[in-house]
C-alpha positions in Angstrom: 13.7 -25.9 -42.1 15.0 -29.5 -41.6 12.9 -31.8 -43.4 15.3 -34.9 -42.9 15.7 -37.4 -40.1 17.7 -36.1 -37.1 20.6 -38.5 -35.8 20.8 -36.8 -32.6 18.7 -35.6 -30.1 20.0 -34.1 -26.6 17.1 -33.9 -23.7 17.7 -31.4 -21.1 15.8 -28.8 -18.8 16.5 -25.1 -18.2 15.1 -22.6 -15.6 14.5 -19.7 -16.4 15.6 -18.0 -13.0 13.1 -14.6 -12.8 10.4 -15.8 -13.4 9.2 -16.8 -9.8 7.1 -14.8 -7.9 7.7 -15.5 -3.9 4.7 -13.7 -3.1 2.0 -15.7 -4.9 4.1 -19.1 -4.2 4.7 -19.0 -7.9 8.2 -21.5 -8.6 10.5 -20.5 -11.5 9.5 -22.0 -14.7 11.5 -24.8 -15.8 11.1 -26.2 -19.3 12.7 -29.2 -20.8 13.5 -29.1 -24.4 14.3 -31.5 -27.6 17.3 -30.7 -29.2 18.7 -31.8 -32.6 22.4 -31.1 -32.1 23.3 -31.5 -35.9 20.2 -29.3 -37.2 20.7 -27.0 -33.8 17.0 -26.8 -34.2 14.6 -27.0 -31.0 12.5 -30.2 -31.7 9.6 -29.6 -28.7 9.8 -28.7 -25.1 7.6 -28.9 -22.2 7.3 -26.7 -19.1 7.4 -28.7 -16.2 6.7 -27.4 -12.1 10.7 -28.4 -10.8 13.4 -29.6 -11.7 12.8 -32.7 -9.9 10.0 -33.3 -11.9 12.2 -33.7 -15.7 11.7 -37.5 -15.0 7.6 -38.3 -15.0 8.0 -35.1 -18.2 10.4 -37.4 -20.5 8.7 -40.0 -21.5 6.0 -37.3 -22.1 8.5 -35.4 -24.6 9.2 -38.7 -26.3 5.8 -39.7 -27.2 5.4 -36.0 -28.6 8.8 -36.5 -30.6 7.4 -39.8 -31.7 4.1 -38.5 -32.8 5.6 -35.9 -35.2 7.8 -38.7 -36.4 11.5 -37.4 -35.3 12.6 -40.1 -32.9 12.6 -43.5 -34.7 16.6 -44.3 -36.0 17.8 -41.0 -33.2 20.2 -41.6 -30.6 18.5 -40.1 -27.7 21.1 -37.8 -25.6 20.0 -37.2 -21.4 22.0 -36.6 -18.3 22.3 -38.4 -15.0 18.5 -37.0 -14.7 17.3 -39.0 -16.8 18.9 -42.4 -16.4 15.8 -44.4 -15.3 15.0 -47.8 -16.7 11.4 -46.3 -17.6 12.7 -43.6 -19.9 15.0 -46.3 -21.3 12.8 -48.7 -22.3 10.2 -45.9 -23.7 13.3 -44.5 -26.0 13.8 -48.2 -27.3 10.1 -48.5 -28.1 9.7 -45.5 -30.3 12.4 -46.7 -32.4 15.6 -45.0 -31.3 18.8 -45.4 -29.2 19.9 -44.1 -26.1 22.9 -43.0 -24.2 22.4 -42.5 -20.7 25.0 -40.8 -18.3 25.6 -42.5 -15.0 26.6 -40.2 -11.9 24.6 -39.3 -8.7 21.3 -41.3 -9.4 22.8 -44.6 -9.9 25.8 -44.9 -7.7 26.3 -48.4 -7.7 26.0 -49.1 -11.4 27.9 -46.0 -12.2 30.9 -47.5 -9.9 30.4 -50.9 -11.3 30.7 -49.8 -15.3 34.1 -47.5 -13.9 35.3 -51.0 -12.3 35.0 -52.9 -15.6 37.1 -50.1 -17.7 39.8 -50.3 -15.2 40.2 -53.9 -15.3 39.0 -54.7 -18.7 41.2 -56.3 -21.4 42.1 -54.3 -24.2 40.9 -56.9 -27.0 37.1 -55.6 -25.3 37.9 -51.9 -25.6 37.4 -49.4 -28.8 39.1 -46.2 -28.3 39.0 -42.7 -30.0 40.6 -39.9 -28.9 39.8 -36.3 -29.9 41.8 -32.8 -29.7 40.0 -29.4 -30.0 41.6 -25.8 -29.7 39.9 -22.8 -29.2 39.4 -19.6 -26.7 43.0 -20.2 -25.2 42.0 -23.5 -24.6 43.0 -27.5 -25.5 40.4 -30.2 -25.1 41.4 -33.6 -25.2 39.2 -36.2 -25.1 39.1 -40.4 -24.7 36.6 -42.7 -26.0 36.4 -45.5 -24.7 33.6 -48.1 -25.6 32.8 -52.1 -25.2 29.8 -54.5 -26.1 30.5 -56.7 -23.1 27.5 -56.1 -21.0 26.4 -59.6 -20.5 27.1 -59.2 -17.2 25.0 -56.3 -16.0 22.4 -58.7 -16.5 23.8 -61.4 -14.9 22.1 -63.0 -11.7 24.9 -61.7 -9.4 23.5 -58.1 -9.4 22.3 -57.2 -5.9 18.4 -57.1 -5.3 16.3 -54.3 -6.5 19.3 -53.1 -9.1 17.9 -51.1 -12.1 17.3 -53.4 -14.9 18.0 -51.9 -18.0 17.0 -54.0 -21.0 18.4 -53.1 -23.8 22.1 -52.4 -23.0 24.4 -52.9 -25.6 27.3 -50.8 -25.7 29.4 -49.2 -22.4 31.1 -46.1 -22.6 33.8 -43.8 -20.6 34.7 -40.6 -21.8 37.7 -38.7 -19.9 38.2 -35.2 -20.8 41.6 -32.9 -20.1 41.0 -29.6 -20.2 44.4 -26.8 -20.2 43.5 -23.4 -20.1 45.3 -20.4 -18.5 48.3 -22.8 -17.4 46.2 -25.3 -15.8 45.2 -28.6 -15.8 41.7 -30.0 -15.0 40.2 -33.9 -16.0 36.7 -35.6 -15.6 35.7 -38.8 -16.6 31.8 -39.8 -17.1 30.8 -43.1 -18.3 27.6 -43.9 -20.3 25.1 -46.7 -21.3 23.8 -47.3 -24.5 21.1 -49.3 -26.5 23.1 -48.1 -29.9 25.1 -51.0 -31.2 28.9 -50.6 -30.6 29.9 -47.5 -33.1 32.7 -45.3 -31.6 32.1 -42.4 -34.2 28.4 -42.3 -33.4 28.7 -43.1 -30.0 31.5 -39.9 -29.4 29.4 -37.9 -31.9 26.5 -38.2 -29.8 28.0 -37.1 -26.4 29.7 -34.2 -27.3 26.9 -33.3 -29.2 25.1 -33.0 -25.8 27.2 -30.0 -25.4 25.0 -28.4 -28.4 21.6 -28.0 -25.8 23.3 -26.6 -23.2 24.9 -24.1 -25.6 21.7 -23.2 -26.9 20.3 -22.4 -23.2 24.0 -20.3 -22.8 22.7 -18.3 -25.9 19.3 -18.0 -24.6 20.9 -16.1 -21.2 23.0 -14.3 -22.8 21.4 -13.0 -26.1 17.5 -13.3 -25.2 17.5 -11.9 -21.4 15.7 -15.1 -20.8 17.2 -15.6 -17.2 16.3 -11.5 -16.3 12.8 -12.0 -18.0 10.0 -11.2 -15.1 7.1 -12.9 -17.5 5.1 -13.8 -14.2 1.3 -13.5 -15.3 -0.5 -16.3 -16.9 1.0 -18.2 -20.0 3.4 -15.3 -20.0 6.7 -17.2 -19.0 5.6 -20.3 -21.2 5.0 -18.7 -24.1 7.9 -16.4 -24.4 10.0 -19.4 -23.9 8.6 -20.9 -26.8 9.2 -17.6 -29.3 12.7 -17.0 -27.4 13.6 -20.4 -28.8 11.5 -20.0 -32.1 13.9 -16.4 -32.7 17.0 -18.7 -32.0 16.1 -21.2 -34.2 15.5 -18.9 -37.0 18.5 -16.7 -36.8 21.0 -19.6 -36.3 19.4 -21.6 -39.4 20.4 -18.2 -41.7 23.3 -18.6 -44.0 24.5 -14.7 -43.3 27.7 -14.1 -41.6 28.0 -13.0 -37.9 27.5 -13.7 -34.9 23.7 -14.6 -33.3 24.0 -10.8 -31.5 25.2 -9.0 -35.1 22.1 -11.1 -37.3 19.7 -10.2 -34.0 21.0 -6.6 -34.6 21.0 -6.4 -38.1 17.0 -8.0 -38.0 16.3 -4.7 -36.3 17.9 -2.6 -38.4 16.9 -3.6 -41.8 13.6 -4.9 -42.6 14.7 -6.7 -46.3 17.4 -9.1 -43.5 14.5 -9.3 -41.1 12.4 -11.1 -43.9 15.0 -13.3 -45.0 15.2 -14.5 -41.5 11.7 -15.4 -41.2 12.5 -17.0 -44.2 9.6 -14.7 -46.4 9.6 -14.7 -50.0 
């Protein structure tokens, strides 16, 4: 469906909320997927026990990415979940680029990066700023960017502080969002293995947007968070055709929304073909 390289990959898990069973001690299934935000294809995933669990499953993902030969030249997407040193450095040997968000998980270097973008001379900053309208809403976003990270490796970081390796590029991205007469902002900052590139680099983290859209689609056109798959391989393997049936009628060239191709796949059997793509 997308035989070329993919330039950007987004990580991230979904739970797919009915699918626990209280009485047997059976946990909701959560699955982490592989997304390629340009293609809007889904890669791989991997069903996982928690949440909590996304970051021992990662590196698992990205050896399966690797395998099949889509990771090497990607810049790997992942959220504050997956900011670990371990998933950093396995991105970085398969090849590809990463771009870590910092919030939550790593407090210190999260302030530390927001410290240096306050106080940091322009001649060090790269900046891109984007404006996008749509729904009744206006969406203004700041790229900032900076190859100065000589000194998160510096000796005056305090004991036991992540050591990332292969830092090259920060980033801070604040968003403004005005909708309905009102205001709202959030800033995030980022770290990167990807040389300093403020096209790529604000490319890559909106495209992050892309898998959590696809998991929005999943809810709401595929039933997956009301789906009471509880027996066996039943939750897992719907999962995997749920995606599959997104995949397939996204990728068609017809007009329409997901719903109207879903509906018009179950009304004619010639449109149904096409979708599966059958001669």
């Amino acid at each position: 469906m997308w035989p070329g390289r993919h330039d950007f990959i987004a990580i991230d898990g979904k739970t797919a909320r009915r699918t626990h069973d209280r009485r047997r001690g059976l946990a909701a299934l959560h699955t982490l997927s592989a997304y390629a935000t340009t293609a809007r294809l889904t890669l791989a995933q991997l069903s996982v026990p928690e949440k909590t669990n996304e970051i021992t499953a990662i590196p698992d993902l990205l050896d399966t990415l690797a395998e099949a030969g889509q990771l090497r030249g990607a810049l790997v997407t992942i959220d504050a979940m997956g900011c670990q040193v371990a998933i950093a450095d396995k991105i970085v040997e398969h090849g590809a680029d990463y771009l870590l968000a910092l919030k939550g998980n790593q407090p210190t270097l999260e302030a530390d990066v927001a410290d240096y973008f306050r106080t940091a001379p322009g001649a060090e900053i790269v900046t891109k700023t984007t404006v996008e309208k749509g729904h009744g809403r206006i969406e203004t976003r700041t790229y900032r960017a900076s190859a100065n990270v000589d000194w998160i490796a510096s000796d005056r970081r305090y004991p036991g502080a992540p050591r990332f390796a292969h830092i090259a590029t920060l980033v801070q991205v604040h968003t403004t969002t005005e909708q309905a007469g009102k205001t709202s902002s959030e800033t995030r900052t980022y770290l990167s293995s990807a040389t300093l590139d403020i096209e790529r680099i604000a490319t890559a983290a909106r495209g992050h947007w892309g898998v959590e859209s696809m998991h929005w689609l999943l809810d709401v056109e595929f039933k997956d968070d009301l789906s009471r798959y509880r027996q066996g391989h039943g939750a897992r393997n719907m999962a995997v055709v749920r995606r599959f049936a997104l995949d397939l009628v996204r990728a068609h060239k017809s007009k329409g929304s997901v719903k109207t191709r879903r509906k018009r796949a179950g009304w004619s059997p010639d449109f149904l073909l096409s979708v599966l793509q059958v001669p």
